[in-house]
C-alpha positions in Angstrom: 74.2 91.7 113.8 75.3 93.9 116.9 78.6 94.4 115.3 77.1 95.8 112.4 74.5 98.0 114.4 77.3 99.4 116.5 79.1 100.3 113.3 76.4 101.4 111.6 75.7 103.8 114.8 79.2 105.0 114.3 79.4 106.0 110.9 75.7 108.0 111.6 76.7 109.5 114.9 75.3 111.7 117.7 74.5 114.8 116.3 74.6 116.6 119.3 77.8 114.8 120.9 79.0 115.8 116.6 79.0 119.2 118.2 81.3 119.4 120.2 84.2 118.6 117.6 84.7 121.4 114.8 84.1 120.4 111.6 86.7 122.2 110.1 90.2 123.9 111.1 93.8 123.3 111.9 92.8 119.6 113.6 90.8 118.8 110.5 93.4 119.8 108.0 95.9 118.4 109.9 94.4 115.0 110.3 93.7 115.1 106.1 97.0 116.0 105.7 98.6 114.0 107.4 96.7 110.7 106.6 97.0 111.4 103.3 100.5 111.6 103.1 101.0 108.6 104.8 98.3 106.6 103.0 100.3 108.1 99.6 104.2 106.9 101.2 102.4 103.6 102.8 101.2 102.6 99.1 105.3 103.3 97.7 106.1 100.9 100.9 104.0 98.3 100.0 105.3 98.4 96.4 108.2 98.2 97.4 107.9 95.5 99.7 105.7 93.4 96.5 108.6 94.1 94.0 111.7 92.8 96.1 109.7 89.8 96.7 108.4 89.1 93.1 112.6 90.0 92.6 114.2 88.0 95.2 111.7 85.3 93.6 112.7 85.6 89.9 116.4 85.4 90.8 116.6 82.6 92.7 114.3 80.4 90.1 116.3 81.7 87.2 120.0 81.7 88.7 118.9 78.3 90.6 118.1 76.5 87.2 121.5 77.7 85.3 124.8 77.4 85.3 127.6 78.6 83.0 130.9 76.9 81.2 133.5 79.1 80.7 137.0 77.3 78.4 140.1 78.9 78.7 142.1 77.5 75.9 144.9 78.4 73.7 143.4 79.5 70.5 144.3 76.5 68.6 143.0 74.2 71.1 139.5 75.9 72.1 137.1 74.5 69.5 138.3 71.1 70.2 138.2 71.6 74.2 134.6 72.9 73.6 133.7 70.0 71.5 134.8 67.5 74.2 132.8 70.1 77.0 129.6 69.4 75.1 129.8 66.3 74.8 130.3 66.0 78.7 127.2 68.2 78.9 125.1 66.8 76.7 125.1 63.3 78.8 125.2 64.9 82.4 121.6 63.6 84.0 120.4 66.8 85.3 120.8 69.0 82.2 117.9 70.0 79.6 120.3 71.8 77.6 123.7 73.3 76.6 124.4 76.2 73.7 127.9 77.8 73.2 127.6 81.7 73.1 128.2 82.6 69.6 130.8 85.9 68.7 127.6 88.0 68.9 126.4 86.9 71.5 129.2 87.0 73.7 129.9 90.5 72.1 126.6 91.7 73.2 127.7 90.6 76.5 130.6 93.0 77.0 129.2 95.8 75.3 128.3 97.3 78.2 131.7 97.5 79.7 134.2 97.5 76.2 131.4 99.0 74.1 130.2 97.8 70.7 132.9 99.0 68.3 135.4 97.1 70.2 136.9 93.7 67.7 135.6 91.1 69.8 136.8 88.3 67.7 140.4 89.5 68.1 140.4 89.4 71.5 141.3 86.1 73.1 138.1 85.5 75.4 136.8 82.2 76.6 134.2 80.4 74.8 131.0 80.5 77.2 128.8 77.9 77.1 125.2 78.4 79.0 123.2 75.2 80.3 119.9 75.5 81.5 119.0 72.0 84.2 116.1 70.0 83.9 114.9 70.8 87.9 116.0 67.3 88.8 119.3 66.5 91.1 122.2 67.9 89.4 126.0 66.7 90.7 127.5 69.8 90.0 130.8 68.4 91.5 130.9 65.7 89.6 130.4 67.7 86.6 133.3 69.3 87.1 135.6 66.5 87.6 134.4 64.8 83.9 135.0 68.1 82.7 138.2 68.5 84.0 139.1 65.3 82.8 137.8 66.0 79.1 138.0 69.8 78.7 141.3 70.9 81.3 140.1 74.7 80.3 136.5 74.3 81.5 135.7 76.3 84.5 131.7 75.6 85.9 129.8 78.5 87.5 127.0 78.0 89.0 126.1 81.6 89.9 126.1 80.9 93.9 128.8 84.0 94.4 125.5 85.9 92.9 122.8 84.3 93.6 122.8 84.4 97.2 124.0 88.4 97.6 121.4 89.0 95.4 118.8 87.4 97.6 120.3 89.0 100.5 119.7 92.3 98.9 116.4 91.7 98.2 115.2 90.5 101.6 117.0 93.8 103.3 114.6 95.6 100.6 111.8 94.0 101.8 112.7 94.3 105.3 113.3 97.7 105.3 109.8 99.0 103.3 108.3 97.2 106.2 110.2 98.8 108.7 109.2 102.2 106.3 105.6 101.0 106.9 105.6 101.0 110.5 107.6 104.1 110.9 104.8 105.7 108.9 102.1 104.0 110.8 103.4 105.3 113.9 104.0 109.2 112.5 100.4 108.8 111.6 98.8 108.0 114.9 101.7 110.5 116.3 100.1 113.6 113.7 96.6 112.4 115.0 97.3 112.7 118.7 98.5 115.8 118.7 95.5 117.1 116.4 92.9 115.2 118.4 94.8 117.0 122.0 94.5 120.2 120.1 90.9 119.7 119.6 89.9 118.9 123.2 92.4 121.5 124.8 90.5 124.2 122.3 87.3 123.1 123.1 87.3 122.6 126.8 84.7 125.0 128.1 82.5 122.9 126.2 83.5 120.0 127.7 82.8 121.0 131.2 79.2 122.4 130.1 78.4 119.0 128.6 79.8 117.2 131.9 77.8 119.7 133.9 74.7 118.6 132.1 75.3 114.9 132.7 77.8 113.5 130.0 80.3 110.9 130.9 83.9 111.0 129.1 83.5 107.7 126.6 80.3 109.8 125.4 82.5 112.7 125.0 85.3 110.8 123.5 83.3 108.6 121.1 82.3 112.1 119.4 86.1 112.9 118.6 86.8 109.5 117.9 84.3 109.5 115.4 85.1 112.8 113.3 88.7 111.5 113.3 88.1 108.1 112.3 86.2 109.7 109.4 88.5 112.4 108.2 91.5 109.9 108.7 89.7 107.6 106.8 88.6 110.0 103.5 92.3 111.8 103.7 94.2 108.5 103.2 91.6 107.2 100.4 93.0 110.2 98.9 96.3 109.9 99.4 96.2 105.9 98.4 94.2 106.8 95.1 97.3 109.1 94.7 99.6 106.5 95.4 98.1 103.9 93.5 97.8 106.7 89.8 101.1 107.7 90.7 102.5 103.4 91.0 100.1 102.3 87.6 101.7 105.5 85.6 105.3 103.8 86.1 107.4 102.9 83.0 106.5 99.1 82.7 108.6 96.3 82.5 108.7 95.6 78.9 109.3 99.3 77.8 112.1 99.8 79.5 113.2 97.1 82.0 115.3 96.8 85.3 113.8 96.6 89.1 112.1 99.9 89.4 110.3 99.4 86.4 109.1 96.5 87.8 107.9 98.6 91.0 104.3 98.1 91.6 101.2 95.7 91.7 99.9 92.7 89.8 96.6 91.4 89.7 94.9 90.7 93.1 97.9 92.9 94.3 96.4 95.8 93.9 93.5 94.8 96.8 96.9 95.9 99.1 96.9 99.1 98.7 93.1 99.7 99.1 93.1 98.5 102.2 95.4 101.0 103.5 92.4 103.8 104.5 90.7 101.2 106.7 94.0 100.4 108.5 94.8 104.2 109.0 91.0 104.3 109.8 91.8 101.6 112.6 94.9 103.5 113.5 93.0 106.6 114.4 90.4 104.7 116.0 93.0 103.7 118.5 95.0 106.9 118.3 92.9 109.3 119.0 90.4 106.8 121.9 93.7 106.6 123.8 94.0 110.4 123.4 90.8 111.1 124.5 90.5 109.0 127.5 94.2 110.2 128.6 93.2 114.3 128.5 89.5 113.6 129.6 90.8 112.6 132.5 93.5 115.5 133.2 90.2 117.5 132.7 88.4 116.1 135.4 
């Protein structure tokens, strides 16, 4: 019950200590400004951050549970070499299923690098067979050694070569839209200090009338600490409203596909980003108490 009395006697306020801080200015636009362009890059961040998670995620379940056969054969010899592979597949413990690509398919596959006019079925490509495991122990070794045996032209890949770059990738992402978040934490509280300085350098005569009359420095201070709290606090609910519109309007998934597509929140997600004003509210807190204490006391 304290906790909430002393908050409750914070968002209220002194209005005579209220006073001593203007209500509107450089300081205030800066601190608006500036907390709302944080809040607005902090929600992008944190988007970030979600996405190369939910990424590094899907490719390590899908790449993890599939594996491809790929038959080099003379031409004469590769339906019968991809008979014998299936076979071999078909009784491995450890695999739900195997499906040789048809033309089509396997055309569909190069399109993007020989385009789709190109005579695929001239062309003397492998045959590619995809298998998808059942989840449970698969030998892949051993797999290749009945394979070899039975198919000479089958070649297994288990997609490690890019599975694991892929990941890699991913976590760097991640890693660096957290590093993005504390750079911009720390810009924040930087723009707020210098505001909050500003405000007591411009309003020192008032200062020393108020001390004259009796008022200690953490009365003083609580007043600044209060209005920037507060205007920290409304300027990045802006900016993470912003943030948030700006993240939901994103082409989705399904419309177009590919990672940045995917860039945003899901669900309970979205509870992320609106917390972002009450940490920059924290942040100022901190920011400009610090500051005030620390030129208070050059004032004395």
């Amino acid at each position: 019950m304290k906790a909430l009395r002393d908050i409750l006697a914070f968002l209220v306020g002194d209005p005579q200590a209220d006073r001593v801080v203007p209500p509107t200015g450089f300081t205030a636009q800066l601190t608006l400004f500036s907390a709302a362009a944080m809040a607005f890059l902090a929600s992008f961040a944190l988007a970030l951050s979600t996405s190369t998670g939910r990424l590094a995620d899907r490719w390590s379940s899908e790449l993890a549970q599939s594996l491809t056969v790929r038959i080099s054969a003379p031409e004469d010899q590769l339906a019968i070499q991809t008979q014998a592979a299936m076979g071999v597949l078909q009784t491995t413990p450890g695999i739900q299923s195997a499906r040789a690509l048809s033309i089509e398919e396997q055309a569909a596959l190069l399109a993007p690098w020989f385009g789709s006019s190109v005579p695929i079925e001239n062309l003397p490509i492998p045959q590619l067979i995809d298998v998808i495991e059942d989840g449970s122990a698969l030998n892949v070794a051993s797999l290749r050694l009945r394979l070899q045996a039975e198919a000479p032209g089958a070649i297994v890949d288990d997609h490690a070569r890019w599975r694991q770059p892929l990941i890699r990738a991913a976590g760097r992402l991640r890693g660096l839209s957290w590093l993005s978040l504390l750079l911009i934490t720390g810009t924040m509280a930087a723009m707020i200090t210098l505001a909050a300085n500003a405000a007591l350098s411009a309003n020192r005569q008032v200062i020393e009338v108020l001390r004259q009359v009796g008022a200690v420095d953490s009365y003083i201070a609580q007043a600044f600490v209060r209005r920037f709290t507060l205007r920290a606090l409304s300027g990045a609910a802006i900016g993470a409203i912003c943030g948030m519109i700006a993240i939901a309007l994103l082409p989705s998934t399904n419309a177009v596909g590919g990672f940045l597509t995917d860039l945003g929140f899901r669900g309970a997600g979205w509870l992320v980003p609106a917390s972002i004003p009450f940490l920059a509210a924290v942040v100022a807190f901190v920011a400009t108490r610090l500051a005030a204490l620390r030129t208070l006391r050059t004032m004395a």
